[in-house]
Every structure is written in structure tokens, then in C-alpha cells.
Residue, then its C-alpha position, 0 to 999 in steps of 0.5 A: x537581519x537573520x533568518x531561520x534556514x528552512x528544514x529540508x530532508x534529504x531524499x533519505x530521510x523522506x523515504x526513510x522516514x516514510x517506510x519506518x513511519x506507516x510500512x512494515x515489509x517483512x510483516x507485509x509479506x508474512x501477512x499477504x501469505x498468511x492470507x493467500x494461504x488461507x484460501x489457496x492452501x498453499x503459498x504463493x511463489x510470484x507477486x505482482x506489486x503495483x504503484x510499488x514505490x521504494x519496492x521494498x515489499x517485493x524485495x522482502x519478498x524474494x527473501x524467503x526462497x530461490x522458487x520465489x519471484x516478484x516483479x514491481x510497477x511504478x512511474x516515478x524514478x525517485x522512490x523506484x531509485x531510492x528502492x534500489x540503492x536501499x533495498x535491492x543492493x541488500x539482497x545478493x545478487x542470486x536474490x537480485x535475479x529474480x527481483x524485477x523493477x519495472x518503470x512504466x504504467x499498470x494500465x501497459x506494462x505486461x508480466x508473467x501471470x502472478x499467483x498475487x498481485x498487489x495495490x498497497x497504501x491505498x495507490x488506487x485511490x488515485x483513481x477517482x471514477x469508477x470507470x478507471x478502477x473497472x479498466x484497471x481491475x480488468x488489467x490485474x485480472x488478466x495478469x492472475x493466475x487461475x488460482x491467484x488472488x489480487x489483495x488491496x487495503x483501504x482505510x475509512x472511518x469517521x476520522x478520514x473525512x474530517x480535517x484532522x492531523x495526527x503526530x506519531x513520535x518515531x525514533x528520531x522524528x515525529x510523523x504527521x498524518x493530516x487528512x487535509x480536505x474531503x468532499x462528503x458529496x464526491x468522497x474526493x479528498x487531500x491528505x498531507x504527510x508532515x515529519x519533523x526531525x528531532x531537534x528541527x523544524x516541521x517539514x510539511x506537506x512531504x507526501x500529498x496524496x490527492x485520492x478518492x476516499x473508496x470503501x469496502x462495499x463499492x470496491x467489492x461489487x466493482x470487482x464482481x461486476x469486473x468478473x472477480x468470482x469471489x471477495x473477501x473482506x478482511x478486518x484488524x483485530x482489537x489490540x483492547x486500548x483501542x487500536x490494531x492488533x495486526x491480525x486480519x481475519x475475513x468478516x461480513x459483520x463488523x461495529x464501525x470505528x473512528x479509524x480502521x484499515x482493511x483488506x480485500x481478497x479477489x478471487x479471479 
């Protein structure tokens, strides 16, 4: 008898995939300094990006100047390699000097002080107390610079707490979102990626993401309570068939959604 050998990705595609699926990094950074320039009336220069993964935000980063720096944090070797086999080895080597990858913890690891610093894809989720999102919101206050802004995203609706799972074609494979478990009483949650490459079998549960689903006005008032001066919460615009427009604009009023992603700007 005969059986079907399994799909596996490569360390390729599971990163490859990842990025083409549910990142846009040149549209990240154009984002992050539309933002920080709308407060700071001016751009910043150093970016501080933890739980930085493949890096490829910091390494666009670099891309738009030689007075432009980035440093990135992460405890995982596999995406930090991946990073810079597929994107640290595309810059020339003047942009390479001033990209800084750094394996280690962001509760340890030290840095010059950034003008942004930066939580994205929703990485601190992995903190589930709210005592560890006061310890580490005190570590990224302390690496701002007085006049820096530390931005993180955040997703929610009715759509994030219910079991669901969502196919998105991309150009050679289909996405998988699957918001797999969430516990309404500790808002602890499971979320599953799953792709499937064109031609082949699903391959499931490539990411799993264990989280604490966070929303906008605890985050908010845990930033303050830490000493934040100021925060700003930042809302996607109606693309009119129902979904994003890629435009964030700050906002204290908004009609809730079965999906949204978020923004939110602390002022130290």
C-alpha cells in the first residue's frame, strides 16, 4: 500500500510565505514615519524593533538614508537567520553597517536610545499578565529618547474571539488564518497559520501563536500607569467594501467592526 507523502515547507517558504501573506515592510516604514512625524514634526532616524523576527522592517529601514540606524531584538535563531540570509545580504554593505541584529531577551539586552521603538505583529501578546507588560513597557521607556515614540499594533473585533478560519489566495499558495481557541473570562487565545502551496496539500499549524488577546483601552491606561505621558490610538480607514484602506488616523470615537488592526503611539 502506498501513501500520500506529506507537504512539508521549506525554511523558505514558511518564512517567505509568512512576509508575502500579512507583512508589507516598505509600507511599514512609510507608515511608522508618517506617524512619528505627525507628532514629532520631524523623522526618526534610530528605530528599535523588538521580537524583530526575519528584520525586515529594520532592514528597509536603513534604505532610506546613511544617518538612518536600526537595531532588532529576538530569541529565536530561525527567523533571525532567515533574516539575514534574505534580507541583510540585499543591502550593500555601507547599509549593513548600520543594521544591527541582536539575539537575546528585551527584558536584557541594552541599546543606544531609539527615536522608535517598535512591538509589531502583535509579539507581546505573548505576555499574558499584566505585570509583564508593565516590566517590559518600563524597559522600552527606558531605551527612548525624550522626544521618542514607542508604537505597537493590536487586533480585535468580534471575529478574534470566535473559532474561525480565513483563506486568503496569494500568488502561489493560500493563507490560513485560524483563530483556533479563546477564552472570553482570561481573553487567552490560540491562533493557528496554515498555508497551502498550489498544486499541494495543506500544511497546518506552521505558526501557532499562544497570546493574550489585549485591547485598546487597557494597553492605554497600562502605558500611563507606567509613566507614558501621552497615548495616542490610531484607527484603519474604510477601504468602502468593507475592509482597510492602509490609512491610520488618531481617533477617540470610532463604530466597532467584526475585524480591525490598530495602532497606539506612547509618548515618553
Amino acid at each position: 500500500m502506498q501513501f500520500d507523502k506529506p507537504t512539508v515547507l521549506t525554511l523558505d517558504q514558511k518564512f517567505r510565505y509568512y512576509e508575502e501573506a500579512v507583512q508589507n515592510a516598505e509600507g511599514e516604514v512609510e507608515t511608522l514615519q508618517d506617524l512619528y512625524k505627525s507628532i514629532r514634526n520631524k523623522k526618526a532616524k534610530i528605530l528599535r524593533e523588538d521580537f524583530c523576527g526575519t528584520g525586515s522592517v529594520m532592514c528597509n529601514w536603513v534604505k532610506q538614508g546613511a544617518e538612518y540606524h536600526s537595531f532588532g531584538i529576538d530569541l529565536d535563531p530561525e527567523p533571525v537567520g532567515w533574516g539575514k540570509e534574505n534580507h541583510l545580504s540585499k543591502l550593500n554593505a555601507e547599509q549593513q553597517s548600520r543594521v544591527n541584529y541582536i539575539m537575546g531577551d528585551v527584558f536584557e539586552t541594552s541599546t543606544e536610545k531609539a527615536d522608535l521603538v517598535i512591538a509589531l505583529n502583535f509579539s507581546y501578546f505573548i505576555f499574558k499578565k499584566r505585570k509583564q507588560l508593565i516590566d517590559y513597557f518600563t524597559r522600552v521607556k527606558e531605551h527612548l529618547k525624550d522626544d521618542g515614540v514607542f508604537v505597537l499594533d493590536l487586533f480585535g473585533g468580534p471575529e478574534s474571539m470566535m473559532p474561525l478560519e480565513e483563506k486568503t489566495k496569494q500568488d502561489g499558495f493560500n493563507y490560513y488564518w485560524d483563530c483556533h481557541k479563546f477564552n472570553p473570562i482570561t481573553h487567552e487565545c490560540l491562533y493557528r497559520i496554515h498555508f497551502k502551496p498550489k498544486g499541494e496539500k495543506k500544511v497546518k499549524n506552521v505558526f501557532q501563536y499562544d497570546w493574550r488577546l489585549w485591547g485598546f483601552a487597557e494597553l492605554r491606561e497600562i502605558l500611563e500607569d507606567v509613566g507614558f505621558s501621552k497615548t495616542i490610538a490610531y484607527w484603519e480607514g474604510d477601504d468602502g467594501d468593507g475592509g482597510g484602506d492602509g490609512e491610520f488616523k488618531p481617533t477617540e470615537q470610532i463604530d466597532n467592526c467584526d475585524g480591525w488592526v490598530g495602532y497606539i503611539a506612547a509618548l515618553p
